[in-house]
C-alpha beads as a LAMMPS data file, in Angstrom:
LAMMPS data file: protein, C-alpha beads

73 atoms
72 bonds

1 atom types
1 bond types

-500.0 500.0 xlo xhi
-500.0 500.0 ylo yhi
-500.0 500.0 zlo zhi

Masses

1 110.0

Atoms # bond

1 1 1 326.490 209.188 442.856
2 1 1 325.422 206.215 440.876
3 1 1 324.009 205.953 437.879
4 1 1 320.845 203.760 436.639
5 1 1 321.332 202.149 433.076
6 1 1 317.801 202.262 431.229
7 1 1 316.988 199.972 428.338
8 1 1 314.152 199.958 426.337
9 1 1 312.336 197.897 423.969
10 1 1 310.066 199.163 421.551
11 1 1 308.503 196.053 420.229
12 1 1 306.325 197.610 417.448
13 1 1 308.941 199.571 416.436
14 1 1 311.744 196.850 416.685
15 1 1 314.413 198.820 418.931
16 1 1 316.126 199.348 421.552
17 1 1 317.532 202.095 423.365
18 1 1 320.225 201.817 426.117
19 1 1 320.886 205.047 427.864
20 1 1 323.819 205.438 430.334
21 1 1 323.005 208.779 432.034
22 1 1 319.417 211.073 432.005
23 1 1 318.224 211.277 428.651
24 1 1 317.179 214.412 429.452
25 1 1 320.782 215.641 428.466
26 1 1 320.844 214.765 425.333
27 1 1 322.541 217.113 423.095
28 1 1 322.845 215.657 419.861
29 1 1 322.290 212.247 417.914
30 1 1 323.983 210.846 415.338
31 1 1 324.091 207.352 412.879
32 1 1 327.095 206.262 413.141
33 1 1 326.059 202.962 410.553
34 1 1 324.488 199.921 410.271
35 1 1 321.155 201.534 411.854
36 1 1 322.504 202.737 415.369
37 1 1 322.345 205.887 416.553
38 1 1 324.364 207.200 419.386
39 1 1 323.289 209.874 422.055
40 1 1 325.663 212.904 423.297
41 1 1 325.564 215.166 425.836
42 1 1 326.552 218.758 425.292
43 1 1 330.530 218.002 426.062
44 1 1 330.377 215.080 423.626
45 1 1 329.728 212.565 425.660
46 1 1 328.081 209.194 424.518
47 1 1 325.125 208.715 427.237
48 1 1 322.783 206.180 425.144
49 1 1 322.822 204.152 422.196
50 1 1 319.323 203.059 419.920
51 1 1 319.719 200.270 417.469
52 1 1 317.223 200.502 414.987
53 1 1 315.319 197.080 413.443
54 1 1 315.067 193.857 416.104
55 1 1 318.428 192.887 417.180
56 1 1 317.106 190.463 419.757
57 1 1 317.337 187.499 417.841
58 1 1 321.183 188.085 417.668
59 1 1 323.366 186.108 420.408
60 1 1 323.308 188.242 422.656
61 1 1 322.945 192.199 423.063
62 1 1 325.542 193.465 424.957
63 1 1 327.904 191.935 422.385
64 1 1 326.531 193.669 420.461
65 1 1 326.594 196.904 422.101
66 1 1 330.315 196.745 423.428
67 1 1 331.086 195.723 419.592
68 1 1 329.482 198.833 418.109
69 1 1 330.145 201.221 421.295
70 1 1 334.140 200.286 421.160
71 1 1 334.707 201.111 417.843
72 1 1 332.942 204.855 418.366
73 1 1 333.564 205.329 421.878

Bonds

1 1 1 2
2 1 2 3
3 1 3 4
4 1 4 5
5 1 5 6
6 1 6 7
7 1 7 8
8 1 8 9
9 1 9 10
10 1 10 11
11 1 11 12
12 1 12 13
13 1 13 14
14 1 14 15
15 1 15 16
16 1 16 17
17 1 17 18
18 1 18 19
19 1 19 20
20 1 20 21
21 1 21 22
22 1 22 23
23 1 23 24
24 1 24 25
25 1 25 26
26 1 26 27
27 1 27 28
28 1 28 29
29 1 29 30
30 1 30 31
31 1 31 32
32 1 32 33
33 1 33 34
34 1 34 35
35 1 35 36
36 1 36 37
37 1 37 38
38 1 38 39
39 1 39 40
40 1 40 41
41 1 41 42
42 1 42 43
43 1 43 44
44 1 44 45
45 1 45 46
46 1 46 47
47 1 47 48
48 1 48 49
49 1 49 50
50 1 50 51
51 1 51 52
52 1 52 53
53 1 53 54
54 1 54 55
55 1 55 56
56 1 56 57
57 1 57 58
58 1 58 59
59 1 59 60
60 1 60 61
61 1 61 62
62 1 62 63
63 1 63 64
64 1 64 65
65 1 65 66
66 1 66 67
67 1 67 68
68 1 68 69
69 1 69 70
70 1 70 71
71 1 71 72
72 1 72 73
C-alpha cells in the first residue's frame, strides 16, 4: 500500500506542514527547536513535520526538511 505525501502551505500564517502518513493518526506533537514541530503517531512514529514562520525563501525545502528530520529521526 502506498502512501501519499501531503504538503501544505499556509500563506497567512507562513508555514508549512509535510505529513508522511494520515494526519488523522496523530498522537502527539512536539518542538523540537528552531520553530518546527514534529508529528507522532501513537508508537512514536514521526508522520509529519510543520515549520513555523516562511521558510520558502530558503534554497530549497527539502534541504531543509532532511536537515532537521535527520537529526530527530
Amino acid at each position: 500500500m502506498s502512501k501519499k505525501l501531503r504538503i501544505y502551505y499556509d500563506e497567512k500564517g507562513e508555514t508549512v506542514s509535510v505529513w508522511f502518513d494520515d494526519p488523522k493518526k496523530e498522537a502527539i506533537s512536539e518542538e523540537i527547536g528552531d520553530g518546527t514541530i514534529v508529528s507522532k503517531d501513537k508508537e512514536g512514529k514521526i508522520i509529519g513535520v510543520e515549520k513555523l514562520k516562511d521558510i520558502t525563501k530558503r534554497s530549497s525545502l527539502e534541504d531543509y526538511f532532511v536537515k532537521e528530520l535527520g537529526e530527530h529521526a
